[in-house]
C-alpha positions, 0 to 999 in steps of 0.5 A: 821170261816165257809167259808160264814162268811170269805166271809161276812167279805172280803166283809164287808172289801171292802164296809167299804174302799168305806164307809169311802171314800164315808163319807169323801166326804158326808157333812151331817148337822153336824160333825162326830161322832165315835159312829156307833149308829144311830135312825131309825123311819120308817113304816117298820115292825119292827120285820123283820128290828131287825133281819135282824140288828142282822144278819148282825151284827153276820158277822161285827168286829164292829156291828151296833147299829140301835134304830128302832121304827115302826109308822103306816102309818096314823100318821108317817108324824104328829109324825115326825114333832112334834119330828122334832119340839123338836129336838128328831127325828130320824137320818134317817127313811125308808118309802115307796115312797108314803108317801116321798114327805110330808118329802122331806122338812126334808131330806138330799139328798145324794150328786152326788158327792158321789153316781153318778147318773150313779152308782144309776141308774144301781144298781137299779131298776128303781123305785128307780129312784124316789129317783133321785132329782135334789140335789141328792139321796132322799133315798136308796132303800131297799126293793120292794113289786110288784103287781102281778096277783093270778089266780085260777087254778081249776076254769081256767082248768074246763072253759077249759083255759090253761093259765092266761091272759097276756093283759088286753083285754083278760079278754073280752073273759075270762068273758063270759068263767069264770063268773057265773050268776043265773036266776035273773042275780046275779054275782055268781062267777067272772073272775075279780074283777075291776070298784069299791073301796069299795070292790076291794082290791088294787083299788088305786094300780091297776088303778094306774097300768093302767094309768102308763101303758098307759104312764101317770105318775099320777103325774109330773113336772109343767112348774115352778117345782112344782108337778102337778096331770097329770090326765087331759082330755089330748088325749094322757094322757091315764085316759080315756081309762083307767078309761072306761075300768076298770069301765066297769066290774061293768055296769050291761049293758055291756057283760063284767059285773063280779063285783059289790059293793053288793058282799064281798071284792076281796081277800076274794072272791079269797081265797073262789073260787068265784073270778078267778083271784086276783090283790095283792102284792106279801107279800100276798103269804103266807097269801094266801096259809096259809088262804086256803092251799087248793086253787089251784093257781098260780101266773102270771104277772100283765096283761099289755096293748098289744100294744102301753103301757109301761110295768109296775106294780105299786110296794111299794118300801121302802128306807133310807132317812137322816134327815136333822135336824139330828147331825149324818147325816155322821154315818147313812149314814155310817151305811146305806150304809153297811147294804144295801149292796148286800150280806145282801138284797139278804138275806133279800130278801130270809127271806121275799120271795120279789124280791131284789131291786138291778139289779145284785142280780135280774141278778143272777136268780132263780128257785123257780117259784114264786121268778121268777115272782116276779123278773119280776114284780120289773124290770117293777115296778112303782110308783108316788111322792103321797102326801097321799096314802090316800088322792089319794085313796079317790080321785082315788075312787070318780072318779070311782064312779061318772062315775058308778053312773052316777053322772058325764060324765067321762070328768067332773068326769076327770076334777074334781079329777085332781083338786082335787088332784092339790089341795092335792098335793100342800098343800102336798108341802107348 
């Protein structure tokens, strides 16, 4: 055996002690089985989850059986429920944070008693945090995509920038210096691409970002516990000054005037160097590079507010969740606790070039310039309980676009998409 593979299995050999303790003291909904077999549904590629099974499977005395069946986004949650309906669902399933609250209903928490709260928050990031329900652990984290900033070098040095902007109010300054209009006022090429959902790619994510950044949660507890959209016309709940700016760069009137519906979406202008700087995930890197190997560009943080903000990114995290109606609930978490120990997502980090979602394998540092960023951007990573990415979108979008077109003043615009999404969110928890 190679030195690596003595070291998995020693390591292998400590979790699974800590494993069975852990199985011993976890009441799932049905007995124990001895097959060390599971099924996993998920929105999880499934492709990368495979292999990384097959990986860890060459280092285990026992290997792991895990039936993995990929659903899209758009129909896991109706799938999931007519299976759960004929007694065929599966043991567990790994989504994203923003589609979990339509399935809490259907899950079995981790109890405290067997990962304490303590324990959870130190070993992840804190995004995983939204996992932290009051019976227990709703998911164990996995792997963590955050929103990052793609700057067009060439287009920065000929402006005569040196660098990319670190605040959101720079790109006051960064307009005037970066966009370019023709005679009849036509945007040519743009600093920012920001104030439309048509054509912004990422719109949902990055308004989200603002608002968490100016201390607003988009979505919290109401007074009876219940969840509550809190976008509101509350002073300090950060939706005004968010929306005014991030709406401003389509107003033709205003000197900071750099995008418009008309032109083509945000990520393609940025591959084509009409745009300066792009708002994606970091997955989106090597699309990037592979669709314009020529462009030259960096990646930087996410811009954040200067003074009196929260530093955050909206980031996708995805996570393990148990089945309640699953008869096999003590072997996934077995299984799940092992294949999500560090050793095996510091490699799966590497196969997908993310950021890990635990602290310590972050802690540990890197020099690959892009890991770098990336690892900055998960600590300060944030997301919402969502009802529907979807369905918030639309709702995120309708705002937006009453206060460009004037239909509605931002108060009524405010007032209205609030209670729009109370509406969507309570029917998301009937």
């Amino acid at each position: 055996m190679s030195k690596f593979q003595i070291i998995i299995l020693s390591a292998f050999i400590v979790f699974i002690v800590i494993g069975v303790v852990a199985f011993a003291t976890f009441k799932g909904s049905g007995a124990t089985s001895q097959s060390l077999s599971i099924t996993v549904w998920g929105t999880f590629p499934a492709d990368v989850f495979d292999k990384y099974v097959a990986g860890i499977n060459m280092t285990l005395p026992q290997p792991v059986t895990i039936q993995y069946k990929q659903e899209s986004a758009a129909s896991f949650s109706q799938d999931f429920v007519k299976a759960l309906a004929v007694g065929a669902g599966p043991d567990a399933i790994l989504i994203p944070s923003d589609i979990l609250l339509q399935q809490e209903n259907k899950l079995t928490p981790i109890p405290y008693a067997t990962f304490p709260l303590g324990t959870f928050r130190n070993t992840y990031i804190q995004e995983a945090n939204i996992y932290a329900a009051s019976g227990g652990i709703l998911a164990m984290p996995f792997t963590v995509d955050p929103l990052v900033m793609y700057w067009n070098r060439d287009t920065f040095n000929a402006a005569g920038i040196a660098t990319y902007p670190r605040y959101w109010d720079e790109f006051d300054g960064l307009v005037q210096k970066l966009t370019v209009k023709d005679s009849n006022g036509n945007v040519r090429r743009s600093a920012v691409a920001l104030g439309d959902f048509t054509t912004v790619v990422n719109a949902r994510e990055i308004l989200g970002s603002l608002f968490m950044q100016l201390g607003n949660s988009v979505t919290g507890p109401a007074s009876d516990g219940s969840l509550q959209s809190t976008i509101s016309l509350n002073a300090s709940s950060g939706i005004t000054p968010a929306l005014q700016f991030f709406t401003k760069f389509v107003d033709p009137t205003n000197a900071d005037y750099s995008w418009n519906r008309s032109m083509q979406d945000s990520k393609t202008a940025f591959l084509s160097g009409t745009l300066a700087t792009y708002f994606g995930f970091a997955s989106e890197l090597s699309d990037i590079q592979a669709k314009n190997p020529n462009l030259n560009f960096d990646v930087a943080p996410l811009p954040q507010v200067r003074t009196g903000g929260v530093k955050a990114d909206y980031a996708n995290l995805y996570g393990f969740s148990l089945v309640r109606a699953s008869s096999n609930a003590n072997v996934a978490y077995q299984i799940i606790s092992t294949i999500t120990q560090p050793a095996y997502l510091s490699t799966l980090s590497q196969t997908m070039y993310l950021p890990p979602v635990r602290t310590d394998l972050i802690a540990q540092g890197s020099t690959d310039p892009y890991i770098s960023i990336f690892d900055q951007a998960a600590l300060v990573g944030k997301t919402w309980l969502d009802a529907d990415p979807v369905q918030s979108a639309a709702i995120f979008g309708n705002l937006v676009d009453s206060i460009t077109s004037g239909r509605e003043n931002i108060n009524q615009a405010i007032q209205d998409a609030g209670n729009q999404y109370n509406a969507v969110l309570r029917q998301a928890t009937q």
